[in-house]
N, C-alpha and C positions, 0 to 999 in steps of 0.2 A: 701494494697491499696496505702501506699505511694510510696511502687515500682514502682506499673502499671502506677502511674501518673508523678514518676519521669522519669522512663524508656521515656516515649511518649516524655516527653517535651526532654529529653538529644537524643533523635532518632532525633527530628528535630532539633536539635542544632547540631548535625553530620552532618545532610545531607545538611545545611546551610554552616557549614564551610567548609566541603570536596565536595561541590558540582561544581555546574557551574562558581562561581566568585573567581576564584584562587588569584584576589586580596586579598582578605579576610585575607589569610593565610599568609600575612606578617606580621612581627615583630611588624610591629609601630602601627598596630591593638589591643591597647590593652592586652598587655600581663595578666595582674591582670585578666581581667574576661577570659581570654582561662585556665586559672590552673584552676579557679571554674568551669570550663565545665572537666575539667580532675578531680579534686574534686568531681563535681556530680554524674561521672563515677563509682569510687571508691566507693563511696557513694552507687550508685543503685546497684553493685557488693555486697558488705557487707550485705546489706540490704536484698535485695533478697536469700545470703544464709544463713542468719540466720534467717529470717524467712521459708524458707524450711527445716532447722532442729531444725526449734520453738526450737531456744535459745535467741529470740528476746520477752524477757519479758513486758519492759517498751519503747515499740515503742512510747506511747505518748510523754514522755519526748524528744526525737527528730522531733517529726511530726512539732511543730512551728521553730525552728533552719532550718530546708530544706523548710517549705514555702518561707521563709525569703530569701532563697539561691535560688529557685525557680523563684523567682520575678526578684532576680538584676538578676541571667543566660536570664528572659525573655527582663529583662530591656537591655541588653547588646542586644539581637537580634536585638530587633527596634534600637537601637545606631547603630549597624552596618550598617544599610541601609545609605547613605549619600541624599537620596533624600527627597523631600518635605513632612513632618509629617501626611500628607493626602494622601501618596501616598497609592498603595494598597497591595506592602508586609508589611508596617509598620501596617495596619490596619488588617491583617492577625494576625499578632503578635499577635499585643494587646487583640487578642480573647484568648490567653494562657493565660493570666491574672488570667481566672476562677478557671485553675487548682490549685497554691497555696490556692486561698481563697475555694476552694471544700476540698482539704487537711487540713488546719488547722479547717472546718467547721466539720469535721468526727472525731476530737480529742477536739473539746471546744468548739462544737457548734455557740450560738450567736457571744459570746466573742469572740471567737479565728479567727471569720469569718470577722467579724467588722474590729477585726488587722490587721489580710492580707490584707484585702480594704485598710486597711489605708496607710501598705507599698506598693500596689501596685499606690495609688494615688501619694506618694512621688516618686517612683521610675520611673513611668510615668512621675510627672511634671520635674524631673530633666533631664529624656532624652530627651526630650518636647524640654524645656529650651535650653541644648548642641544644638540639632540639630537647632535649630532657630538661634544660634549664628554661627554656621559653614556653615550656609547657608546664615546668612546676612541678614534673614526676620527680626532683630531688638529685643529687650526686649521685656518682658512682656509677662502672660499666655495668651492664648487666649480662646475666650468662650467654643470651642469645649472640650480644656483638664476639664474646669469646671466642662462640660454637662458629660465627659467620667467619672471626680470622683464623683460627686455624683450617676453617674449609677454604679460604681462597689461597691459604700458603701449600694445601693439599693441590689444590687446581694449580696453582705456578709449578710446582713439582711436577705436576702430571704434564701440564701442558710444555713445560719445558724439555722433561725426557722425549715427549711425541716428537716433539719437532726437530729435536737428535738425532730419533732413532731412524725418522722418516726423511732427515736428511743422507745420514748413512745411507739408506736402501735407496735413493735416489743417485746416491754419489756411484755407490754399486751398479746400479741399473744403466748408467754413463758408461762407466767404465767397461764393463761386459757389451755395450752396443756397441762401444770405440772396438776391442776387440774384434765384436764378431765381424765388426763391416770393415776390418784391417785382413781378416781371415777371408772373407769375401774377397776383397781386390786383391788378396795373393792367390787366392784359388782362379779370380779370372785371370792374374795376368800368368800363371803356369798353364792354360788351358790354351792360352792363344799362344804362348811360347811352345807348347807343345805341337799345335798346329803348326805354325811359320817357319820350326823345325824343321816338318817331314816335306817341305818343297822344293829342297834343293839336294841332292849328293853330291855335288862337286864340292869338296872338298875347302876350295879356297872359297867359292862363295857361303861354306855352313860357316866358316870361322869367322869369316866378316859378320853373317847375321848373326851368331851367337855373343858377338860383342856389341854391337847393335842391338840386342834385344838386352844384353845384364847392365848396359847402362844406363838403358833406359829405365828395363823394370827398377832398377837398382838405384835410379838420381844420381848416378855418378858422373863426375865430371873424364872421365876416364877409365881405362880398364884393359886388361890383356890378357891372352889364353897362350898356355904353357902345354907344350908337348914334350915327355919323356924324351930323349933316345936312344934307345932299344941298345944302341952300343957301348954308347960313352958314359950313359947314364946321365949327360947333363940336359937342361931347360931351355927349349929352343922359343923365342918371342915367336908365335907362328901366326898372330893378329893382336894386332892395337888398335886403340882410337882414343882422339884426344890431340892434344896439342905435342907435336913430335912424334906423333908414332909411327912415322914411316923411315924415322932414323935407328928406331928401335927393333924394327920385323926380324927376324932371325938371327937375334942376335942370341948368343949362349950365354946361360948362366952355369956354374958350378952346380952340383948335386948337394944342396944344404946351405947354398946361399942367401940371406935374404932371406922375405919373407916369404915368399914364393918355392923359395926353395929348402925352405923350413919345413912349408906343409907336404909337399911333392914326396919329403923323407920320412915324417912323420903320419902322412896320411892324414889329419885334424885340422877341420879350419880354423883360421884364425881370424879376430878382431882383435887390429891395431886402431885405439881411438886420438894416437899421438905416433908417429914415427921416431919422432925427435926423443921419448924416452924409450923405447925400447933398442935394447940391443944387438936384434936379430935384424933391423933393419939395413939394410944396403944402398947405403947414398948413391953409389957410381952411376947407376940409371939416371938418376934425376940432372948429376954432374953432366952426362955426355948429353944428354932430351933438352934441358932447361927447365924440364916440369919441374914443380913443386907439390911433391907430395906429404899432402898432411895425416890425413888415415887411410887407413887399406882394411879392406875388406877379402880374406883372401879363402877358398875352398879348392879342398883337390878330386879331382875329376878321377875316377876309380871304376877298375871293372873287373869282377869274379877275383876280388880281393888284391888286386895290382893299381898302384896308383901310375895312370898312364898322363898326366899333367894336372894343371891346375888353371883355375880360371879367380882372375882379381880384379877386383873396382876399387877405385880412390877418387876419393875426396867428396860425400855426398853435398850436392848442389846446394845451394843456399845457406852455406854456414852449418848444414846440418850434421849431425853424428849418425855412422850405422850405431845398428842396435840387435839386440840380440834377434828381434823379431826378422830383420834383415839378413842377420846369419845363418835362421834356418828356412827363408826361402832360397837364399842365394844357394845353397844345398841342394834343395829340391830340384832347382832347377839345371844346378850340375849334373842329377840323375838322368834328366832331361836328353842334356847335351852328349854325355858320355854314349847315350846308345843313337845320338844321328851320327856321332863323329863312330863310332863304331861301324856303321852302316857304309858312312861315305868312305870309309878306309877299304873295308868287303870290297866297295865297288871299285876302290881305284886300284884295290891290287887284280882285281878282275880285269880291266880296263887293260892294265898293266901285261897283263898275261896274254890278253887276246892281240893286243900292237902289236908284240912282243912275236908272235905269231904270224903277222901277218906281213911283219918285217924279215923274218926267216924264209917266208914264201917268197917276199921280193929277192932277197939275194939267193933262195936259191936260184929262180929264174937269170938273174946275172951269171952265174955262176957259167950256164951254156951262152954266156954272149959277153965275153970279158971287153968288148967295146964300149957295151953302156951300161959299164960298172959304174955305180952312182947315180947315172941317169933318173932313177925315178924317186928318188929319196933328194935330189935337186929340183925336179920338174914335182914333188910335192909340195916343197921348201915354197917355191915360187909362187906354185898357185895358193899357196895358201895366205902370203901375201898380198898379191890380186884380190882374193876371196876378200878377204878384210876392208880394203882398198874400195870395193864394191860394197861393203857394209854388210857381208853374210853375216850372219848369227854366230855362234859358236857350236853348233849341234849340225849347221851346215858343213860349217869349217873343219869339222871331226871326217864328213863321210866325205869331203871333197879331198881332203888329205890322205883318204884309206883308198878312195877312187885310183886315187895318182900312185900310188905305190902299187896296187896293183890292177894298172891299165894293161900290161902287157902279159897276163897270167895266162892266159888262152894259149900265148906262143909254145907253154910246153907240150903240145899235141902237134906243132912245127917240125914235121923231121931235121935233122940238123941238117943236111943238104942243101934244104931251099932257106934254113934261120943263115948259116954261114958262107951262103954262097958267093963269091966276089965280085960276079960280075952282073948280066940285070937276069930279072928273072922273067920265065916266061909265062905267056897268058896262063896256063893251066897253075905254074906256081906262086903264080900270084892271086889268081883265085883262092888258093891254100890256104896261102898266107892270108887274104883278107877275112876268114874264116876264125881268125882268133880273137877277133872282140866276140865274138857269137860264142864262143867256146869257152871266153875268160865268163862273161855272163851267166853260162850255164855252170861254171863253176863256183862264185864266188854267191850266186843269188840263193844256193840251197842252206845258206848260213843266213840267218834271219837279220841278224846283227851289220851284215853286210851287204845286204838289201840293196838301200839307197844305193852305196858306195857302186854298184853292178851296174846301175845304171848311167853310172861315168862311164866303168870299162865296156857298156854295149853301146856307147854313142861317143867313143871318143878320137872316131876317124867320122863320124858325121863331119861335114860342110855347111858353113851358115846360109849356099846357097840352093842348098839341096844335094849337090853333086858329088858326096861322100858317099860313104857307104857304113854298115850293111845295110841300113833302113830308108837313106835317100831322106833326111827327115831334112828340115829347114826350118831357118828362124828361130822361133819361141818355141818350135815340135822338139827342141833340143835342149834336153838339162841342160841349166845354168852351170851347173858343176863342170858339166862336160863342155861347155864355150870356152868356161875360164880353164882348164885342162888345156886346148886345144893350142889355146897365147903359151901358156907356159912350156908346153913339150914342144911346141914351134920354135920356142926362141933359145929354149937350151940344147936341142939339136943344132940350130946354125950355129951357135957358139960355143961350141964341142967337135973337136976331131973326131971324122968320121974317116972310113977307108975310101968314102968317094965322095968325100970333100974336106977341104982345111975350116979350119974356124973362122966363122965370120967377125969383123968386131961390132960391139954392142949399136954403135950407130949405124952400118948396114943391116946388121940383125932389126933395128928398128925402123927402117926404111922399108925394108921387106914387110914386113907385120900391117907397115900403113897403104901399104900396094895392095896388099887381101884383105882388107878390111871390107868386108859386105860381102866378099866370095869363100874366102875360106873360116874368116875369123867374125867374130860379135864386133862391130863397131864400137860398140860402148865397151866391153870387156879392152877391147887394144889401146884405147883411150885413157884408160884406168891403169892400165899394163905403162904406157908413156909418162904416167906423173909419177912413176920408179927411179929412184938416182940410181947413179952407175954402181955407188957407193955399196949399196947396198944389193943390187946382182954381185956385185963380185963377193961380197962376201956370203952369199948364197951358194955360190958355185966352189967357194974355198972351203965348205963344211959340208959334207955328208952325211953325217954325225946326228942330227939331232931327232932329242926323241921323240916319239909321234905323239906321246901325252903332254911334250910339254912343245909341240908346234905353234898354239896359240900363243904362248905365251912369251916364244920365242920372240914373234913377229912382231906383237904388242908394243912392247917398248921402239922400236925401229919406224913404225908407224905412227907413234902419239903426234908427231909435231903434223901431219897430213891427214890425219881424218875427216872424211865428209861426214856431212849431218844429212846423210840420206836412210829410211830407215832401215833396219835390220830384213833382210830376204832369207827364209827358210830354202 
């Protein structure tokens, strides 16, 4: 800005002196103000390119220094005219006037506007002055220079509130866009948090993303989600992330410990912007973690008026502070999370209920055949092992583990005669008997939920080489579920007392397995079955115990140090 307005005034100060009055351009013209027109030259030269390669930092500090230069170069214009101070280039002139007092009004507003009126009112009466002496009109101001300064101290006034007030409404206008487009990226990141929500029910995996989405939305260097419980009433770590958080997972807090457990009691988030002076804070986490937590950002997670946990981030990334604007999306977003965690809970005590069910059905079925008590909550255990081992999924893993538990549900249509009879049986009762996958099938397929799962118990006397039954299927015509079934009930029948034979040990049981491989069993499934330690059959066959929701997870750890990178099979 001080360029464009030095530039204009130094244009008509060029075309003044190299114009039509070649008088001008003599010596006895004032030499002092022709250098300040080569000065202001230099001046709008430098100026102009340091501000084109923004190396012109503290332009203010020069803005009054060039008004001031601004005024005598105009002062010296009107000088130059030798005619009557009413004439009409002088009065031309003195319209430049504006331009210092609109320059010093853009760098100091009132003040710096008020000044320049003030040098332009002296610089005015002094050329005033000269020209009335060289013209002989006599002493003394006259009323018009009067009338002209207090109009240009009117115009510094005027022009100086403008540029106040237009800075205000600008500063306004900043601040309301910073807002609205701070309210923007919270509305989108609540919109795609709301989405990436609803794609998961399981339980462990919403906690994981819901921590994964509040530290990111949230710049946190970490952050954890707290669950109520229901009994004790205290704060279980039920997901972390950050540095140590997997020393931290379930671990309990007190009911009112901390600041977590502040808000859990009191229902009200909190913004901690120091830990170190509040004294609601609780070291011991960061003592056993190694973290170092400096603020926490903490909200509790609430539904139809219960506070069911709370969710907290620490330490915003880059040196930064939350802020209140942060406290009330991280809110938001706890609205968010409390109804998928609401959802995923619906589903896991559903879950919960239907196993729960389908675990009842197995042992009732033991219950007529106390020989292979355990047998199929072992020949689950195992295949679900395999499963993994093989890379199934975990939605696989669910209906190959509900397959195995109840593979033999058909048998309750068995009359006890031909289920407990000791010695062999004959063609007709054996026909019967083969008759219970087809039956367990018909059974288990009218529950939607156990669909797939039917499809183990209707092919899991098939043969890999056709020569099972009831369908005679081969190969690949045979669920996967039901191949890997097929290893796992083979190899804990040899290695289980039966009434018409002793228990085999694991290395003839494994000998056997590699003899049928291609006739009875998947070559690849027995393969997979072989990279099993002993270690870990045995302690499959020492628990029968475990729950069917938490089979994955059983196996999981037992498996990490052997996993293929082959990918996931539906």
């Amino acid at each position: 800005m001080v360029a464009c307005l030095s530039g204009v005034l130094f244009f008509v100060l060029v075309v003044h002196l190299f114009g039509t009055r070649p008088n001008l351009r003599e010596p006895a013209w004032h030499p002092v103000f022709t250098w300040l027109i080569v000065g202001a030259a230099w001046v709008n030269v430098v100026t102009l390119y340091l501000q084109a390669t923004q190396r012109l930092q503290h332009i203010r500090l020069i803005a009054f220094p060039l008004a001031v230069l601004y005024t005598l170069l105009i002062g010296y214009l009107i000088g130059l005219d030798p005619s009557d101070p009413a004439a009409q280039k002088g009065g031309e002139y003195h319209l430049l006037f504006f331009l210092p007092i609109l320059c010093a009004a853009l760098f100091y507003e009132v003040r710096g506007a008020l000044a320049a009126a003030l040098a332009v009112c002296v610089v005015s009466a002094i050329v005033e002055a000269a020209q009335r002496a060289n013209t002989g009109l006599g002493e003394g101001l006259p009323t018009g220079l009067l009338l002209r300064s207090v109009l240009w101290l009117l115009v510094g006034t005027v022009a100086g509130f403008f540029v106040r007030e237009e800075r205000r409404l600008r500063d306004q206008t900043a601040a309301a866009l910073t807002r609205a487009h701070r309210r923007m990226q919270e509305l989108s990141a609540l919109i795609d948090v709301g989405q990436q929500l609803t794609s998961t029910l399981n339980m462990r995996q919403l906690l994981r993303l819901v921590m994964d989405l509040a530290t990111g939305v949230m710049q946190a260097e970490a952050g954890a989600v707290f669950l109520v419980d229901a009994e004790t009433g205290e704060l279980i770590f039920e997901a972390a992330i950050g540095e140590k958080a997997e020393e931290i997972e379930q671990r309990r807090l007190p009911r009112g410990q901390g600041i977590a457990g502040w808000v859990a009691e009191h229902g009200e988030p909190l913004l901690v912007p120091d830990t170190a002076e509040d004294p609601r804070w609780y070291p011991g986490v960061d003592e056993e973690s190694g973290f170092q937590t400096r603020s926490i950002l903490c909200v509790p997670l609430q539904s139809k008026g219960r506070t069911i946990g709370a969710l907290e981030v620490l330490n915003k990334q880059a040196g930064a502070q939350f802020d209140v604007d942060d406290l009330r999306l991280c809110s938001a977003m706890a609205s968010q999370v409390v109804v998928s965690l609401e959802n995923a809970q619906l589903v896991e005590r559903m879950e919960t209920a239907f196993l729960s069910t389908v675990e009842c059905l197995a042992s009732a079925l033991e219950f007529r055949d106390t020989e292979t008590e355990g047998h199929s909550r072992r020949v689950r255990d195992l295949a679900v092992v395999i499963g993994r081992r093989i890379n199934l999924n975990d939605k696989a893993l669910l209906h190959l583990g509900h397959g195995a538990l109840l593979h033999d549900i058909g048998k309750i249509a068995v009359p006890d005669a031909i289920l407990h009879k000791p010695g062999e049986l004959t063609e007709e009762e054996y026909e019967q008997m083969r008759l219970h996958c087809t039956l367990g099938w018909q059974i288990v397929s009218r529950v939607e939920f156990l669909r797939r799962a039917g499809e183990i118990v209707h092919a899991h006397q098939e043969w890999f080489d056709g020569s099972g039954y009831p369908r005679g299927l081969a190969g690949d015509d045979i669920p996967l579920g039901a191949r890997v079934f097929a290893v796992a009930d083979a190899f804990d029948a040899m290695t289980s007392d039966r009434t018409y034979h002793k228990a085999l040990s694991f290395a003839d049981a494994r000998n056997e397995l590699r003899r049928c491989a291609g006739t009875q069993f998947d070559p690849d499934v027995v393969e997979a079955f072989m990279t099993l330690d002993d270690s870990l059959l045995r302690s499959i066959q020492a628990s029968t115990r475990i729950r069917s929701h938490d089979l994955t997870q059983a196996t999981a750890e037992v498996l990490a140090k052997t996993e293929t990178e082959r990918p996931a099979v539906s």
